[in-house]
C-alpha positions in Angstrom: 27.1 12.2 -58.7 25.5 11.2 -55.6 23.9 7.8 -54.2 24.2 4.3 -55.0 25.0 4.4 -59.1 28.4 6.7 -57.6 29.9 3.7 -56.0 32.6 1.3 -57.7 30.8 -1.8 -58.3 31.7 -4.3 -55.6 30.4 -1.5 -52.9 27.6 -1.3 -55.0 27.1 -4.7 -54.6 28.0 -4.8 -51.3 25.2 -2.3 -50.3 22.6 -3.7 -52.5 23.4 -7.3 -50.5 23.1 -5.2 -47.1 19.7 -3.9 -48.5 18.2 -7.7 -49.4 19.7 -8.6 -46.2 17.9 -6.1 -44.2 14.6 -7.0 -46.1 14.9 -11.0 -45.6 15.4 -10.1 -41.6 12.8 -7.5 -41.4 10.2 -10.2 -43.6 11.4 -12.7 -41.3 10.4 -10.9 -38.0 6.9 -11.1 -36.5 5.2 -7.3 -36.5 2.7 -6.6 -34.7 -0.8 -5.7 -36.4 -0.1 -2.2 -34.7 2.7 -2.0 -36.7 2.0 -3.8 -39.6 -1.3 -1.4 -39.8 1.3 1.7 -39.9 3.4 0.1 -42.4 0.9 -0.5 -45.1 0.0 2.8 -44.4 3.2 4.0 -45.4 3.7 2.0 -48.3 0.0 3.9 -49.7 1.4 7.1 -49.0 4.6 6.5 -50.8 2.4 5.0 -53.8 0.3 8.0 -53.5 3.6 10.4 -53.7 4.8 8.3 -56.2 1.8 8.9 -58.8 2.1 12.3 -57.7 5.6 12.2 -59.2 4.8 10.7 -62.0 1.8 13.0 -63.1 4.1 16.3 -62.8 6.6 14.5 -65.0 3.4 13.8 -67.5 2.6 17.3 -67.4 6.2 19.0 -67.8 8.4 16.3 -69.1 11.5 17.9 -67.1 14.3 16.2 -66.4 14.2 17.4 -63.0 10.4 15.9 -62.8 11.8 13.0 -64.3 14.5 12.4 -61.6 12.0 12.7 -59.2 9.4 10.4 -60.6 12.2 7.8 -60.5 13.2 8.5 -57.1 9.6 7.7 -55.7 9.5 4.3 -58.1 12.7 3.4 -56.2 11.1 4.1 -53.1 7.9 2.4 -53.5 10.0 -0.7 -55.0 11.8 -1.0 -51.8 8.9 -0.6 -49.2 7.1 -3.1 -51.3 10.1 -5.6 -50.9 10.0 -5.0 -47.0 6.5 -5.3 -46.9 6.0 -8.3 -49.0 4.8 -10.8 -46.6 2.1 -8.2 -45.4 1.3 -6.4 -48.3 -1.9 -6.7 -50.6 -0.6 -5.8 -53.9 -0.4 -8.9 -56.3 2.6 -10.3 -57.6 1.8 -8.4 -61.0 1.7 -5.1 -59.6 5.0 -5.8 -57.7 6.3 -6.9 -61.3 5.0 -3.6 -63.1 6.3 -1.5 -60.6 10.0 -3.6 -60.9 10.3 -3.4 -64.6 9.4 0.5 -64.7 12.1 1.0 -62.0 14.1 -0.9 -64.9 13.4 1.4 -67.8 13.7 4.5 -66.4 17.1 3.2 -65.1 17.9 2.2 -68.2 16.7 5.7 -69.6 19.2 7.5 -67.3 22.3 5.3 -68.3 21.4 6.2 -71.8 21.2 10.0 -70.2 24.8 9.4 -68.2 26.4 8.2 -71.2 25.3 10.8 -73.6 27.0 13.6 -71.0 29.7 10.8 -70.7 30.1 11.5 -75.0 30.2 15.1 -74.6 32.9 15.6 -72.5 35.0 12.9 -74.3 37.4 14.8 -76.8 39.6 11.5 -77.3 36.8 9.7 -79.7 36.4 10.4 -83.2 33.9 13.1 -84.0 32.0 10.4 -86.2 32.1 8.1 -83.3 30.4 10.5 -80.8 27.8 11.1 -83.4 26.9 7.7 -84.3 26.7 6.7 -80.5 24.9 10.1 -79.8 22.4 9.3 -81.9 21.9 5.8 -80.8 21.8 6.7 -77.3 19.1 9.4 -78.1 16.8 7.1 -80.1 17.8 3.7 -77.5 16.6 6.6 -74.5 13.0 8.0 -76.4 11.9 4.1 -77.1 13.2 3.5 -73.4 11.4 6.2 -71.8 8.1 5.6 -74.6 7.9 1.8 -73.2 8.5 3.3 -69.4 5.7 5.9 -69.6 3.3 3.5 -71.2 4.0 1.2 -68.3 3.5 4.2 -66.1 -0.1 5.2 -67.8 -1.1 1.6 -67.4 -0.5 0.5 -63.5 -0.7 4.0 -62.2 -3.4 5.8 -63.9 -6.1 3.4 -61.8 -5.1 5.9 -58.8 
């Protein structure tokens, strides 16, 4: 597995304080309109790719579309946080945005541990089972809740 979930926690935690710490120091220097202009700019086109994402996954319902459609929520989350002093979108929005990043996290540790149970002969068959099946049923109301969420902040665009 690559990028930030492969990580033992405290470098996990370590990166994801380097991250905040980059966003309080880039919120806390003055821009430019020039480049404040281009930023916002930016953060629409990732919005933009980020619906984009999340209408293919509508349409096909792959995992691989899935994965994707994540990605760019992750993305647009974190240009958002940079841009927050300069940015338009309403606290709200910024809030949607946050807990879908949430849910379809959630949905892929449901999806992480369900490979985790197939590959783990030491349990007892009735064990896998029962935790397959919650896993299974925890990820569709997961993913029902996130796609809802989806439909109703980005289907304005």
């Amino acid at each position: 597995m690559n990028g930030i979930g492969s990580f033992d926690p405290d470098t996990r935690d370590s990166v994801i304080g380097d991250i905040e710490a980059l966003g309080n120091s880039f919120q806390s220097t003055v821009l430019s309109n020039f480049a404040i202009k281009h930023l916002k700019q930016g953060m629409e086109t990732c919005r933009e790719i980020m619906v984009a994402a999340y209408r293919q996954y509508a349409i096909t319902k792959s995992q691989v579309h899935l994965h994707e459609f994540r990605k760019r929520v992750k993305d647009h989350t974190y240009h958002m946080e940079l841009m927050e002093s300069y940015s338009s979108h309403e606290t709200n929005y910024r809030m949607q945005i946050g807990e879908m990043e949430d849910l379809l996290g959630d949905a892929r540790d449901c999806d992480l541990l369900l490979e985790y149970l197939k590959d783990s002969p030491k349990l007892p068959e009735k064990t896998v089972q029962d935790a397959k099946v919650h896993f299974i049923l925890t990820r569709d109301r997961i993913m029902k809740e996130a796609m809802k969420l989806a439909a109703e902040v980005l289907h304005s665009s």
